[in-house]
Backbone bond lengths (Angstrom), bond angles and torsions (degrees), N, CA, C in turn:
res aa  C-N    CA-C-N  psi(-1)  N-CA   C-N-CA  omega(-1)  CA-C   N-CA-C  phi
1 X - - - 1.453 - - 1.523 109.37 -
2 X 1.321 118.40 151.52 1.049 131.56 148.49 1.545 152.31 -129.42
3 X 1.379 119.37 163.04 1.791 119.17 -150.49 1.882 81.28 -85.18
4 X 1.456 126.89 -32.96 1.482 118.53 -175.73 1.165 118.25 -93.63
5 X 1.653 128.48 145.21 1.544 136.72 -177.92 1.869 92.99 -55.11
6 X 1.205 119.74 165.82 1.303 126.60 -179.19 1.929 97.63 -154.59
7 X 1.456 96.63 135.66 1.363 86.95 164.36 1.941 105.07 -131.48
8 X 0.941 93.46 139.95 1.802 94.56 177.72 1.711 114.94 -141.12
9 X 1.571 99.32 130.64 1.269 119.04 -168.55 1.452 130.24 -111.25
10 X 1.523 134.68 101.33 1.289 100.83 -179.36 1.858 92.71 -163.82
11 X 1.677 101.20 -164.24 2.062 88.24 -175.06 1.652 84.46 -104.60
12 X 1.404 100.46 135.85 1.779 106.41 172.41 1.597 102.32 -113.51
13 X 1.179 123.04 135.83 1.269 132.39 173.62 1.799 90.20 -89.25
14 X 1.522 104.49 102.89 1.465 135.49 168.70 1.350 118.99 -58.73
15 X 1.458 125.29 -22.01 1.477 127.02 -171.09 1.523 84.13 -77.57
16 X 1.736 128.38 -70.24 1.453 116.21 -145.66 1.747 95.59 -69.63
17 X 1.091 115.34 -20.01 1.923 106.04 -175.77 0.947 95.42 -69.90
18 X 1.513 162.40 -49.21 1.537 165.38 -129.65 1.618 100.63 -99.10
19 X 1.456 106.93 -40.44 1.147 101.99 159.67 1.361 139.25 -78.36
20 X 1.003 109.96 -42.49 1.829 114.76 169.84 1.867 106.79 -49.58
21 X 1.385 104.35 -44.83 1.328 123.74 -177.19 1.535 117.52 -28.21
22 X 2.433 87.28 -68.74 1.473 108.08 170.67 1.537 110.35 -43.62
23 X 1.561 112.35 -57.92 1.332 102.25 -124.47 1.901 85.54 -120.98
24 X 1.850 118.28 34.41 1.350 98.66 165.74 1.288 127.36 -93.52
25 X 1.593 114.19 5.66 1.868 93.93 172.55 1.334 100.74 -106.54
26 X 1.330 91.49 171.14 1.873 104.70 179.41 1.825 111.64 -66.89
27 X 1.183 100.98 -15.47 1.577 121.02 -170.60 1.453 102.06 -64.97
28 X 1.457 121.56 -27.63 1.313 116.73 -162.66 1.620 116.18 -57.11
29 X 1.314 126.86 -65.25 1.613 130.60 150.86 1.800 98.37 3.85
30 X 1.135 111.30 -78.29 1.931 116.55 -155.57 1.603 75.63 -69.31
31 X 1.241 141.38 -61.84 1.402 116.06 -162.27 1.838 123.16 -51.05
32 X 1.151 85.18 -31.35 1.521 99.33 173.90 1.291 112.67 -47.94
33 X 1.429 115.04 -62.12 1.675 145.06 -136.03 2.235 81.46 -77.86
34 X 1.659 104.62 -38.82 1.758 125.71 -158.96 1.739 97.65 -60.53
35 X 1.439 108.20 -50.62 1.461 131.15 -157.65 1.703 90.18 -64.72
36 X 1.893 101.84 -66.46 1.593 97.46 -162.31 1.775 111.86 -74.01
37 X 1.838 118.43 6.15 1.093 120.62 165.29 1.810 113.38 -91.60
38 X 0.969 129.84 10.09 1.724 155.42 -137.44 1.714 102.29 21.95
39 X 1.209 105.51 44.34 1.712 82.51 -160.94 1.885 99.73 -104.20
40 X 1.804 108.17 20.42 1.406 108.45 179.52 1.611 100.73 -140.04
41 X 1.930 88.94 110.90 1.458 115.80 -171.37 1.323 100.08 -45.51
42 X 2.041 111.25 150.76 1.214 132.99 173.20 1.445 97.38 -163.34
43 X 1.242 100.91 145.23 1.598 119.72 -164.51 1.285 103.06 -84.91
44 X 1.930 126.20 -9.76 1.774 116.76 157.84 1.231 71.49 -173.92
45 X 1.780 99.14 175.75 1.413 116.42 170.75 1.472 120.62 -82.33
46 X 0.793 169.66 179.71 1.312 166.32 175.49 1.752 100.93 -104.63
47 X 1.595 115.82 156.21 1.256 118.01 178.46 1.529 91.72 -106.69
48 X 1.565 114.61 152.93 1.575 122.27 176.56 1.353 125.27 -70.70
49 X 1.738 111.39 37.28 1.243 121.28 156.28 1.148 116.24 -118.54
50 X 1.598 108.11 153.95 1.491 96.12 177.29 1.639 104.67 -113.78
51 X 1.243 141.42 176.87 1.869 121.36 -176.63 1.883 74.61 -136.70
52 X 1.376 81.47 175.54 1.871 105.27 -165.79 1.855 88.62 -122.91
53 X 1.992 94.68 132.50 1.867 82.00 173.29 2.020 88.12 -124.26
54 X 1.186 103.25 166.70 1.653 106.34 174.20 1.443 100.54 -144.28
55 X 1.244 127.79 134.27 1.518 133.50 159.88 1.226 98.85 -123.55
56 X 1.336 102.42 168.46 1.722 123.25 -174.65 1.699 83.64 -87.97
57 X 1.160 110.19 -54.67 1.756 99.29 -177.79 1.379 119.27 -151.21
58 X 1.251 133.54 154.65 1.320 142.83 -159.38 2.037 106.42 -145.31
59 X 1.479 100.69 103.15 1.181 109.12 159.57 1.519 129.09 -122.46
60 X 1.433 102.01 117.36 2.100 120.94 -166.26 1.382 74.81 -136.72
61 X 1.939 74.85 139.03 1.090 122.00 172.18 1.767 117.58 -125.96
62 X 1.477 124.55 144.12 1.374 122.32 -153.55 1.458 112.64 54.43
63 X 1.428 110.42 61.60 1.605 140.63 179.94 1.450 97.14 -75.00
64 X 1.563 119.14 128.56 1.838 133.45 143.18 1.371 118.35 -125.58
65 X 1.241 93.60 152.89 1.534 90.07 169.55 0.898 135.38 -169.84
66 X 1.546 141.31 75.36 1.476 165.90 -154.12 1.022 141.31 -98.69
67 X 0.965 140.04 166.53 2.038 116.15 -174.57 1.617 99.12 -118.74
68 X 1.291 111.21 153.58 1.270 126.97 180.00 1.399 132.34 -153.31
69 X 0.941 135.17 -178.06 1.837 117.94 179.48 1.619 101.43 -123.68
70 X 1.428 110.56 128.10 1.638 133.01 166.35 1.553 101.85 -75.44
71 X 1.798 106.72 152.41 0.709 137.42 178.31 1.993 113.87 -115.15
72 X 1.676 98.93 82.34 1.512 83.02 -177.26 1.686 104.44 -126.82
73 X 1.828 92.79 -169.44 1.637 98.57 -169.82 1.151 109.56 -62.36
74 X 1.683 129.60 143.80 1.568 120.25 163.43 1.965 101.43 -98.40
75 X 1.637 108.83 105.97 0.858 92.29 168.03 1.633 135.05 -63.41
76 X 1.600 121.60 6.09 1.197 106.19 168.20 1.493 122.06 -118.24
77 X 1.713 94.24 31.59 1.944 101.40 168.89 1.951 89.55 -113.81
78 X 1.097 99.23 169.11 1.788 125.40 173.89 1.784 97.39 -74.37
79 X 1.352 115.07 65.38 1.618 109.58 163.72 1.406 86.35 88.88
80 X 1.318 146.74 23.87 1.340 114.26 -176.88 2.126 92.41 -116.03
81 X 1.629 82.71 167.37 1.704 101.46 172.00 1.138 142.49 -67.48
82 X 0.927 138.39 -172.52 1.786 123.69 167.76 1.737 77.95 -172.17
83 X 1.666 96.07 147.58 1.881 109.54 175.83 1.420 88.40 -90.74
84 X 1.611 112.24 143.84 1.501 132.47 157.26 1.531 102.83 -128.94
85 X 1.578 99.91 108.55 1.580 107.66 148.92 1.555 119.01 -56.33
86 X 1.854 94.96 137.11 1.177 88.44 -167.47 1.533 98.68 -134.13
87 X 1.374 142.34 -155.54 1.626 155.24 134.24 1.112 131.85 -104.01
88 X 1.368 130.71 83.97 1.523 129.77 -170.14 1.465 101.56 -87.20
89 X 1.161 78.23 120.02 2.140 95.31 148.39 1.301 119.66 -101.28
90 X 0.921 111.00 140.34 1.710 111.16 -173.17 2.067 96.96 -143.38
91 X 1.727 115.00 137.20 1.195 115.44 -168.83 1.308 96.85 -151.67
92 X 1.653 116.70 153.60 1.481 108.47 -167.28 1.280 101.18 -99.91
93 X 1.038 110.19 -24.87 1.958 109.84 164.19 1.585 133.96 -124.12
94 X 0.737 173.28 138.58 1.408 148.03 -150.83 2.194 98.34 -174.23
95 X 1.333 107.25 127.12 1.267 115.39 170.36 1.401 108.13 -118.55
96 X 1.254 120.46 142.01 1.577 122.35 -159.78 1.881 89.06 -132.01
97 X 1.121 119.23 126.05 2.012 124.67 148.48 1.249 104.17 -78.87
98 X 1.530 92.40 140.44 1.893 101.28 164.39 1.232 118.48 52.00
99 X 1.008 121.34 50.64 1.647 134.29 -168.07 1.500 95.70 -85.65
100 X 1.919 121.85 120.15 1.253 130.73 146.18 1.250 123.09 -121.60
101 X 1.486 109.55 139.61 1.935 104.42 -175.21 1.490 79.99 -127.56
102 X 1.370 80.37 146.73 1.933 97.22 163.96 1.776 107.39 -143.36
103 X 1.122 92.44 144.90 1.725 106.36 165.88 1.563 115.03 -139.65
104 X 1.702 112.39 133.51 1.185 109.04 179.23 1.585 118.64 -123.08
105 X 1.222 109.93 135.92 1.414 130.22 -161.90 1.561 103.09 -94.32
106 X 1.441 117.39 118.46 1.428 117.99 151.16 1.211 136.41 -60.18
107 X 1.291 140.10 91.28 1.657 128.12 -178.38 1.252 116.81 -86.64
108 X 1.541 129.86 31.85 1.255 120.33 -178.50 1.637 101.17 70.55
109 X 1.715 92.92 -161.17 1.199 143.14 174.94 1.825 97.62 -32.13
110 X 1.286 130.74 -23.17 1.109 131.38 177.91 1.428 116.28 -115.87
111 X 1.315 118.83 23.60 1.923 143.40 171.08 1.637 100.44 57.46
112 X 1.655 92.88 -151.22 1.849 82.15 -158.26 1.199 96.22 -115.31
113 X 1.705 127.35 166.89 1.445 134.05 174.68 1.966 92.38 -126.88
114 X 1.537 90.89 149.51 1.599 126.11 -167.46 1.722 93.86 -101.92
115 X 1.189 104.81 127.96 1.768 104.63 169.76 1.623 81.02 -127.00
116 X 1.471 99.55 130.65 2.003 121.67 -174.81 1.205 82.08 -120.36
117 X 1.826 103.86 138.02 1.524 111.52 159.53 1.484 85.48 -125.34
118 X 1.711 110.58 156.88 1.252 118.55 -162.92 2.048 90.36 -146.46
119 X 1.461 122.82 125.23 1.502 95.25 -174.81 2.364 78.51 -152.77
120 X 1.100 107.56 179.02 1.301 106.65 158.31 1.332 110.53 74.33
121 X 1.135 141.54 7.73 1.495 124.95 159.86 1.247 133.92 -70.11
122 X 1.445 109.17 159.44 1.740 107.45 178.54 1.493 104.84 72.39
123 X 1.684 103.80 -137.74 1.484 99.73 -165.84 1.428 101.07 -100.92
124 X 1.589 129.03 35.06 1.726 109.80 -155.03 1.442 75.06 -150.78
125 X 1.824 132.01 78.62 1.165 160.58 107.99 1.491 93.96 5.01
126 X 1.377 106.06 133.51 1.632 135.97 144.79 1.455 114.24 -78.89
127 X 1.721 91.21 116.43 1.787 111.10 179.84 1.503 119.37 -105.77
128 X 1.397 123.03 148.84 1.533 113.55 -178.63 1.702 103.08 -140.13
129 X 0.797 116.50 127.67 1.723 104.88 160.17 1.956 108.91 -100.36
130 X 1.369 91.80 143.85 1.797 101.17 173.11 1.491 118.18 45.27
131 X 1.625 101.04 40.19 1.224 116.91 157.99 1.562 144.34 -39.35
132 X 1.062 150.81 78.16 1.135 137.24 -158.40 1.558 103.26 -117.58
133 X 1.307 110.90 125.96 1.802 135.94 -175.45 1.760 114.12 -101.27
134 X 1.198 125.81 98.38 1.531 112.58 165.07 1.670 124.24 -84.40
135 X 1.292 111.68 99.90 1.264 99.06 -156.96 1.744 108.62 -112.33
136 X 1.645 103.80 164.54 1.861 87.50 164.47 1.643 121.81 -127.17
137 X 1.391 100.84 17.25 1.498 128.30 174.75 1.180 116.49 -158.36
138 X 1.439 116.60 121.42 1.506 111.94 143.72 1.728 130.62 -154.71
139 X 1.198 106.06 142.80 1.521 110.84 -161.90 1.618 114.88 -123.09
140 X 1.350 127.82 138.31 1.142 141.01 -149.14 1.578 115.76 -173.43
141 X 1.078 125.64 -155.86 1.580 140.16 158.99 1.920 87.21 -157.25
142 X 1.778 100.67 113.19 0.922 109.82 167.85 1.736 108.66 -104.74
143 X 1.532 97.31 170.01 1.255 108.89 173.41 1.435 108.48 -140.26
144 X 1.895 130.69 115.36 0.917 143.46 -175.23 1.303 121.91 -84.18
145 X 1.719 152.28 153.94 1.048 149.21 -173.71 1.495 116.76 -144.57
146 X 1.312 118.97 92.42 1.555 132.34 -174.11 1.748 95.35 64.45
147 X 1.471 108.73 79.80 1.362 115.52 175.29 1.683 109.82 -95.04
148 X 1.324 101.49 164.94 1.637 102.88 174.83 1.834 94.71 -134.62
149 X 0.988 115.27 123.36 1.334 115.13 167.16 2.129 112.43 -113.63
150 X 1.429 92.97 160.32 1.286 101.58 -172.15 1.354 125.59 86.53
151 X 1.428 113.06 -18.97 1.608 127.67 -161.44 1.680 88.89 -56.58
152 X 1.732 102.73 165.45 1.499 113.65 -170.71 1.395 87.29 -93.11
153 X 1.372 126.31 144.16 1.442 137.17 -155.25 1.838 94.62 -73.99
154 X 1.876 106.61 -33.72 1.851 96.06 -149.63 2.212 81.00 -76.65
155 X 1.394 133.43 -3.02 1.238 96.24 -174.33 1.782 118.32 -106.95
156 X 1.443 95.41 15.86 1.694 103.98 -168.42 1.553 102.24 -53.34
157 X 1.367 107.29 156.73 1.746 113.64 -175.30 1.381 98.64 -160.52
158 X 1.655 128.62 50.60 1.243 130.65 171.05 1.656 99.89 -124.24
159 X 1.173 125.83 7.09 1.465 111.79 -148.45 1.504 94.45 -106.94
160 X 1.436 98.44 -166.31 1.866 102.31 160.92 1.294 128.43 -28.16
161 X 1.276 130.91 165.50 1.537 144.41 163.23 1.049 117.03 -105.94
162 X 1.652 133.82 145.01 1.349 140.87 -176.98 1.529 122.16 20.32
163 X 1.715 91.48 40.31 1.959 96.45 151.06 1.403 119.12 -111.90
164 X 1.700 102.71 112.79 1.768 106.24 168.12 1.216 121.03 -57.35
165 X 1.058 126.32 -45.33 1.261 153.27 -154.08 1.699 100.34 -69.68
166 X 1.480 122.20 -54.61 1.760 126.28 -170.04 1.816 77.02 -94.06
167 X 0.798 149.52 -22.87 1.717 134.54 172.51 1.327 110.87 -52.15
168 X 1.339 112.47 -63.95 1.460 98.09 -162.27 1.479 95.45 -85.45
169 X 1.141 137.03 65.39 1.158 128.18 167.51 1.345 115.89 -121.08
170 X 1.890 103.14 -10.52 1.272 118.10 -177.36 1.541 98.54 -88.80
171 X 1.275 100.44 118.50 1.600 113.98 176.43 1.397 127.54 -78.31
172 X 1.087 151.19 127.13 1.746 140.67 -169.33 1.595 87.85 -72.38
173 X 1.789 99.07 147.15 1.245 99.58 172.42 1.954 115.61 87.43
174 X 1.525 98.25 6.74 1.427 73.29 -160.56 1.556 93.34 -114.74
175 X 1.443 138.99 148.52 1.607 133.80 164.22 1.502 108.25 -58.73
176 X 1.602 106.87 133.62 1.294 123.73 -167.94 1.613 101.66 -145.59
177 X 1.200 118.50 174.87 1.547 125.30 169.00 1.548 104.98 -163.40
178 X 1.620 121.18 160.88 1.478 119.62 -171.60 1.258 75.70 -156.65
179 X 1.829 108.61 156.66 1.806 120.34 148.30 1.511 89.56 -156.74
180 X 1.449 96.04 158.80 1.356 116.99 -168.90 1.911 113.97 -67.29
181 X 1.206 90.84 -0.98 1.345 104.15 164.79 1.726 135.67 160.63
182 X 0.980 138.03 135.48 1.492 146.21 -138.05 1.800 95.38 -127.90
183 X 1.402 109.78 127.24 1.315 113.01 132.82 1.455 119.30 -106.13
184 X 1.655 121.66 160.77 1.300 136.38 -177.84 1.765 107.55 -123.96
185 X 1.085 154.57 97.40 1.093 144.80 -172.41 2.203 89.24 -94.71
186 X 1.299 95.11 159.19 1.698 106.85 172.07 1.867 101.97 27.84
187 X 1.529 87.96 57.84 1.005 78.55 174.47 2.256 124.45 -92.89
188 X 1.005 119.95 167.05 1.507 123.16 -164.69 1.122 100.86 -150.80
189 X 1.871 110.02 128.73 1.758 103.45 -169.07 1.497 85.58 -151.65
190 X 1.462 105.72 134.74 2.155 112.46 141.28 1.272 122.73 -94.60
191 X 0.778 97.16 113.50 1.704 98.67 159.09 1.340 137.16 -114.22
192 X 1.278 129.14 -179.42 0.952 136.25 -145.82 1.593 78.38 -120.13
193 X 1.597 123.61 -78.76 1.433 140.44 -147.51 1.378 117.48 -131.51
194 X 1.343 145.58 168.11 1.048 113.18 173.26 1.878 78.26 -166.26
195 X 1.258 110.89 136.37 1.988 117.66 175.46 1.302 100.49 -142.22
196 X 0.899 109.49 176.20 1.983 124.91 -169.23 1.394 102.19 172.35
197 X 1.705 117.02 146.49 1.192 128.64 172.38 1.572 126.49 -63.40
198 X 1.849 110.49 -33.54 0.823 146.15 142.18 1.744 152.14 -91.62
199 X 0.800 159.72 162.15 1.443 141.00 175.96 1.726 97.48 -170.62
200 X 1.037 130.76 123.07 1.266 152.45 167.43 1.258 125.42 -124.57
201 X 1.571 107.73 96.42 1.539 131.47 -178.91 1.782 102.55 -88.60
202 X 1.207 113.61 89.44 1.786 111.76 151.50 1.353 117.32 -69.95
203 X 1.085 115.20 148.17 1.672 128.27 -175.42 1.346 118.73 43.78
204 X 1.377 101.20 33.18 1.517 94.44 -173.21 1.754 129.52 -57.76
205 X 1.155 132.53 135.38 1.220 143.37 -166.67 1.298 110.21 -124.08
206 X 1.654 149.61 101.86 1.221 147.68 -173.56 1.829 97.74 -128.35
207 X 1.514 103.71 143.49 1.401 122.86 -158.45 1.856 109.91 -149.58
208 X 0.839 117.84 149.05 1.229 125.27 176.21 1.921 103.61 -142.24
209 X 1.427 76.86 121.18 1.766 79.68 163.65 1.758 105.27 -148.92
210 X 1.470 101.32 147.55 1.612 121.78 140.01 1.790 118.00 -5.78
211 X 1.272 108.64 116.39 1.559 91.20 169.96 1.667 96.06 102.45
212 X 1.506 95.65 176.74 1.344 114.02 166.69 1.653 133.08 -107.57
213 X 0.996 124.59 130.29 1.756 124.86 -156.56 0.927 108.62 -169.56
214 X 1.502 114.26 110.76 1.245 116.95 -149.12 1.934 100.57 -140.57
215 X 1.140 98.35 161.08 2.184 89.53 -175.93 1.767 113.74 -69.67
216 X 1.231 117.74 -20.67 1.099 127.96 162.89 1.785 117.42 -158.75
């Protein structure tokens, strides 16, 4: 930590940070063992897809971001779970340009269909309050504003307001970082999940087609 504002700028390849993220304390193993015992809170299970989002740009403010382990479907147990390490960001406000998510569905024997969400163009930006993202990639050139890196994930105090649920997710012991605020230009993300207190889609445009079509 530090007593001075800091700003730091540069392009981070987001897949290997998300990983170091998940998987830097030794703790991770027992978190594992926590998830497939259910005894480590998550705000739902995740379904065994992940969807792709891209904005031209992404500015959140009351930025975290820590690694943790998901709780999702194993499609090859009867209803049962499997832990996925993941990278949550979580921000108390966040405006996104040109916002597209896509997810694509296998139908078998009858190939796959593309669901495109399209929201945020022009001057009428996509808004979120108390956003929280589980992701397992993401790539950009960010720019940070009075960041703290290294911080132990259970004491961060930049993030959302009155969510239990992304709280206990911060593990003691675990590598974390916060700054009082983040831009993302070209930015490119997977995720797993994605919740917010709010979510405000302008111009929204949703499509389904044949095939594969995807935001990048």
């Amino acid at each position: 930590m530090t007593d001075h504002p800091s700003t730091t700028t540069g392009r981070t390849n987001w897949r290997r940070f998300g990983v170091i993220l998940a998987l830097s304390s030794v703790a991770t193993a027992g978190v594992v063992s926590l998830v497939a015992q259910g005894a480590l809170a998550s705000s739902f299970v995740v379904s065994g897809q992940q969807f792709k989002v891209s904005a031209d740009e992404l500015v959140a403010t009351g930025f975290i971001q820590y690694g943790t382990v998901d709780a999702r479907l194993d499609p090859g147990s009867d209803g049962g779970q499997k832990p996925e390490p993941v990278a949550v960001s979580a921000m108390k406000t966040a405006t996104l340009k040109n916002l597209c998510q896509s997810v694509i569905t296998d139908l078998g024997d009858f190939g796959s269909v593309s669901l495109i969400i399209r929201a945020g163009q022009g001057d009428t930006p996509v808004t979120a309050k108390n956003m929280v993202v589980d992701m397992s990639q993401l790539d950009g050139n960010a720019r940070f504003e009075t960041i703290e890196i290294g911080r132990d994930a259970s004491t961060l105090d930049k993030g959302p307001d009155n969510d239990p649920n992304e709280k206990a997710q911060r593990r003691e012991g675990f590598f974390s970082q916060q700054a009082d605020k983040v831009t993302i230009t070209n930015l490119k993300q997977v995720a797993w999940s994605t919740n917010a207190a709010e979510f405000n889609l302008r111009n929204l445009k949703l499509s389904l087609k044949w095939g594969k079509d995807e935001c990048f």
